[in-house]
C-alpha positions as CSV (number, residue, x, y, z in Angstrom):
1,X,-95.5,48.9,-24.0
2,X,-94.3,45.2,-24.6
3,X,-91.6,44.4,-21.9
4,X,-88.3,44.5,-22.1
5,X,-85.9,41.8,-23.4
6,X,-84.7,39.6,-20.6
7,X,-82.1,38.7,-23.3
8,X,-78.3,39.8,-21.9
9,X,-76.8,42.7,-23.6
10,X,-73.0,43.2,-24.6
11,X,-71.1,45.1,-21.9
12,X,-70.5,47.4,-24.6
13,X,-73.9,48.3,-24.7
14,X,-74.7,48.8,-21.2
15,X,-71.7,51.0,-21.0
16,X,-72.5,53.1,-24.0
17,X,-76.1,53.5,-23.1
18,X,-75.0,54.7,-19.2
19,X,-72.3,57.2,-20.8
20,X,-75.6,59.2,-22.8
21,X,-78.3,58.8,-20.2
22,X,-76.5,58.5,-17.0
23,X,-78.4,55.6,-15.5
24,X,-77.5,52.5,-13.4
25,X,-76.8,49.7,-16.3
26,X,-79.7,48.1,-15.2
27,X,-82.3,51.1,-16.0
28,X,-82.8,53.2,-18.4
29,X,-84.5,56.6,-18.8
30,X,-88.0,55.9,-18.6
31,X,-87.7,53.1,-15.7
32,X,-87.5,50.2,-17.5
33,X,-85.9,47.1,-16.3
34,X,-83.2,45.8,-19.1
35,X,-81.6,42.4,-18.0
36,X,-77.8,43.1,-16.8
37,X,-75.0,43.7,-19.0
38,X,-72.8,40.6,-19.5
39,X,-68.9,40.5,-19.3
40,X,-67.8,38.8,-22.9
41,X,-64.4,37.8,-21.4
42,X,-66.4,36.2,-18.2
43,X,-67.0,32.4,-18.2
44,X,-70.1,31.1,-18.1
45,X,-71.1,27.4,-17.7
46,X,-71.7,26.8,-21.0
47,X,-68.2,28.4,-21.8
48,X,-66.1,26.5,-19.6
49,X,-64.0,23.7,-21.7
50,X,-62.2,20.7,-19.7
51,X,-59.2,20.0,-21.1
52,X,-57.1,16.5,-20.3
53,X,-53.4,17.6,-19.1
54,X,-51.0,16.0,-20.9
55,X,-49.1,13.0,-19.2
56,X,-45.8,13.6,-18.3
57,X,-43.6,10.5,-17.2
58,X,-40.9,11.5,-14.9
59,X,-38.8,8.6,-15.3
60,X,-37.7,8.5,-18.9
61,X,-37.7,12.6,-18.6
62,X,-35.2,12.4,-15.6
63,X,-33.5,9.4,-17.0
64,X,-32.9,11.8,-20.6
65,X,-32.0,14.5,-18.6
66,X,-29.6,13.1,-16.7
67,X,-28.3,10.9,-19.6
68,X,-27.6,14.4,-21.1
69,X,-26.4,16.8,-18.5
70,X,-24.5,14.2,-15.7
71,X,-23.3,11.7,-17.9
72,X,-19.7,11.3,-19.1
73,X,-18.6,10.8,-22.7
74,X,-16.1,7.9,-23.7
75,X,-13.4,10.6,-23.9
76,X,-13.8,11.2,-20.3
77,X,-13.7,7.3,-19.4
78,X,-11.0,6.7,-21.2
79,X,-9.0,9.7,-19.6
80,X,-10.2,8.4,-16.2
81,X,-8.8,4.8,-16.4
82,X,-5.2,6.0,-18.3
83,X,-5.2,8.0,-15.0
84,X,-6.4,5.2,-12.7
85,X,-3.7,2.8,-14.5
86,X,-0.8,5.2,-14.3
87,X,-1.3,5.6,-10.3
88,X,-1.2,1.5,-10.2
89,X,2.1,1.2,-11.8
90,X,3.6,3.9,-9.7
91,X,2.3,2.3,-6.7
92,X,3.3,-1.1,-8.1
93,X,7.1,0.4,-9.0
94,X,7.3,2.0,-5.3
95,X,6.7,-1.7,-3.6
96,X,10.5,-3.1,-5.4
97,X,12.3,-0.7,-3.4
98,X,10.1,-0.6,0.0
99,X,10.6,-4.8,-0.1
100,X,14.0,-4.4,-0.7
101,X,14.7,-2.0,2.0
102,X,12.6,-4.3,4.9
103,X,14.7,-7.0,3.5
104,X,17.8,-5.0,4.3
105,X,16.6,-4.3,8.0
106,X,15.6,-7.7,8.3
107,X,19.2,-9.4,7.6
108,X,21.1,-6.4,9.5
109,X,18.9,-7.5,12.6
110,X,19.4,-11.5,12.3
111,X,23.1,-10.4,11.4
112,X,23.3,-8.3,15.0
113,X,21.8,-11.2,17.1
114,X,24.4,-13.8,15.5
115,X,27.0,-12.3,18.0
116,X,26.3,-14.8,20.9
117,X,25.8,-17.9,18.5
118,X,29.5,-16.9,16.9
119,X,30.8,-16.7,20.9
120,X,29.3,-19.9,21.1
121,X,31.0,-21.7,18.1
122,X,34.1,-19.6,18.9
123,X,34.5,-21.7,22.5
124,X,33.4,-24.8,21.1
125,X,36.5,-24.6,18.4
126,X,38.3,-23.6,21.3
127,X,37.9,-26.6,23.6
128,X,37.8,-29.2,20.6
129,X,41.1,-27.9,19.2
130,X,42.5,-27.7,23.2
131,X,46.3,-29.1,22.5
132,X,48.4,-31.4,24.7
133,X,50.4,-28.9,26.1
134,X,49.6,-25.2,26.5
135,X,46.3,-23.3,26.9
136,X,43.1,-23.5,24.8
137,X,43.8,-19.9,23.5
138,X,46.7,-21.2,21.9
139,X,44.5,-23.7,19.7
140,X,42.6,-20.1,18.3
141,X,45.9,-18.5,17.9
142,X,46.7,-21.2,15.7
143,X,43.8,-21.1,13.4
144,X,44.3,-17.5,13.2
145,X,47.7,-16.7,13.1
146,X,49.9,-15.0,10.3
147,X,46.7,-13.4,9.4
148,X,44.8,-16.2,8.3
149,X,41.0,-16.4,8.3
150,X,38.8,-18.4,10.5
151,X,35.6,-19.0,8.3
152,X,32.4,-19.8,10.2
153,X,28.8,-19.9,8.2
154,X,25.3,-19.2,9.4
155,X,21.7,-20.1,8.3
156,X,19.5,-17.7,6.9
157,X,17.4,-17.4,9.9
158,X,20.3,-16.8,12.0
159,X,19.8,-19.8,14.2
160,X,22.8,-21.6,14.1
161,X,26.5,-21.0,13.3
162,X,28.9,-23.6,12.6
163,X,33.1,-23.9,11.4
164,X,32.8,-24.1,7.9
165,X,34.7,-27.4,7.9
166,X,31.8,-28.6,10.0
167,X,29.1,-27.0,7.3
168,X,29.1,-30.2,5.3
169,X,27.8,-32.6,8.2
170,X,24.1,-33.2,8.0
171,X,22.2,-31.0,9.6
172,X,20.3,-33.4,11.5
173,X,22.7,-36.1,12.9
174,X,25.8,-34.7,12.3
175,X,28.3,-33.5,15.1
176,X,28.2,-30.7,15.1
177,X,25.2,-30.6,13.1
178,X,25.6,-28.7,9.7
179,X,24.2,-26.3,7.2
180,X,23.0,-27.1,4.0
181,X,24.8,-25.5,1.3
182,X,21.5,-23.2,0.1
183,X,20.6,-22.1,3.8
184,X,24.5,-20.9,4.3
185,X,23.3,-17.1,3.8
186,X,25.7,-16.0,6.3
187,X,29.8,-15.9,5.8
188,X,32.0,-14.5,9.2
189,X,35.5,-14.4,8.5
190,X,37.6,-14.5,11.9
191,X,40.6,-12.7,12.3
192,X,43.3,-12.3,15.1
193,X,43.3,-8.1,16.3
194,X,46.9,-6.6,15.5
195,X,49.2,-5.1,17.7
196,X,48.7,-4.1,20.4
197,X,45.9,-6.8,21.0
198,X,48.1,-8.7,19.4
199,X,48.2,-12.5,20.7
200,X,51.4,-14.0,22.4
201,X,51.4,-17.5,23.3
202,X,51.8,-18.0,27.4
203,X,51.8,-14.6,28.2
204,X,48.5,-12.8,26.8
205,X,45.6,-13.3,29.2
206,X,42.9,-13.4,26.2
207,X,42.5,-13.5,22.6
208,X,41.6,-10.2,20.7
209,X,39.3,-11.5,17.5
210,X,37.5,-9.7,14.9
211,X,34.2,-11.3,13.1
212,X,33.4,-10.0,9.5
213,X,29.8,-10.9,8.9
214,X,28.8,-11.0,5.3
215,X,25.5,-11.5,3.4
216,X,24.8,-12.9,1.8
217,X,27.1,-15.6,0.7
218,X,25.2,-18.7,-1.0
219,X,22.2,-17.7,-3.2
220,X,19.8,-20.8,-3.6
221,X,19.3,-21.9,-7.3
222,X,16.4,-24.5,-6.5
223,X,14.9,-26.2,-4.3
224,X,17.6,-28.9,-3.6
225,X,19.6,-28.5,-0.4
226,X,22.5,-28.1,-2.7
227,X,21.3,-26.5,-5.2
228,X,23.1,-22.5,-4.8
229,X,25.6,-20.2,-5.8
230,X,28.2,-17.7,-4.3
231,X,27.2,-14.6,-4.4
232,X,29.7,-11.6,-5.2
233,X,31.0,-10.6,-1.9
234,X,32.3,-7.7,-3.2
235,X,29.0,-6.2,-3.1
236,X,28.0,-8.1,0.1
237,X,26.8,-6.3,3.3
238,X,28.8,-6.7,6.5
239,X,29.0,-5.9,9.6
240,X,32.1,-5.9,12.5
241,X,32.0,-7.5,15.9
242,X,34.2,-7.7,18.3
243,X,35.3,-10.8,20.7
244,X,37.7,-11.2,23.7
245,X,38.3,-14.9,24.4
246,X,39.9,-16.4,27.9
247,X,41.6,-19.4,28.4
């Protein structure tokens, strides 16, 4: 008997042929050898293909991806600065009044320290206008008598106060030394107390006064020394103080 085919067989062989005899796929009924049954879906080496993967670039995928998912459209920019521009200008409209109101605490402070320079200028009038005859107190009394108005001026930075017939000298060599007229932020308006502080000449031991600051009262124009205007003093700020002068 010529031997058997070492050719492989089809699985479907080898299992059809061990369903009617029974055998082990590998030998059939009379004890001959048959080569083993192949699986078709197995690879073999002649079977097996290399295949090349495809190149994937991550940048420009990751660059698309996020140009499309994380990106925002001109609608969106646009929203984002109207917002961004309406914040500024409310921001920009708050700092008008904030400025304004440091301003404001700023002048009441320099206005609260003027007392001791108007004390000063007060006893300096008091000894220049000293009469004859009489006390010193009666040379206030005189200025301010029959309610008339003692009017001294200060600088803006509250460092010196002078009579306001004085204001005019110059305010480096003059004696006293003056204000120039755009510095004169500062009016104070003397006036004699009433009754019962009331002054009587020779008998009263002081002088009762009342200083009216207001601010401010000359509002520079340029940048000339005499270069301002008054300002409406109806709408001025003031503030009281209070003096007791002795002979």
């Amino acid at each position: 008997m010529p031997p058997a085919s070492t050719t492989e067989r089809p699985l479907s062989d080898c299992r059809a042929a061990a369903c009617r005899h029974a055998l082990r796929p590998s030998q059939t009924r009379h004890g001959h050898n048959r080569p083993p049954c192949r699986d078709p879906l197995a690879a073999t080496d002649t079977d097996v293909r290399i295949s090349r993967p495809r190149p994937f670039n991550l940048s420009a995928d990751s660059s698309r991806r996020s140009l499309g998912e994380g990106g925002f459209t001109l609608l969106e920019v646009i929203i984002a600065v109207g917002i961004f521009a309406g914040a500024i200008v409310i921001i920009l409209a708050l700092f008008g009044p904030l400025n304004r109101s440091i301003g404001e605490v700023a002048d009441n402070s320099r206005a609260a320290r003027l007392a001791e320079a108007i004390n000063a200028e007060l006893l300096r009038i008091r000894d220049v206008q000293a009469p004859a005859s009489g006390t010193k107190l009666d040379a206030i009394a005189a200025l301010v008598n029959g309610g008339t108005i003692l009017r001294l001026v200060a600088s803006a930075d509250g460092s010196h106060v002078v009579w306001e017939t004085n204001a005019a000298n110059d305010p480096v060599t003059g004696s006293p030394p003056g204000i120039a007229l755009h510095d004169r932020y500062y009016l104070i308006e003397v006036r004699a107390q009433p009754a019962p502080l009331n002054y009587t000449a020779g008998t009263s031991a002081f002088l009762a006064l009342t200083a009216t600051v207001k601010w401010p009262y000359q509002v520079p124009t340029g940048p000339g020394p005499t270069e301002a205007a008054p300002a409406d003093l109806t709408q001025a700020q003031t503030l009281l103080l209070n003096y007791a002068l002795t002979p």
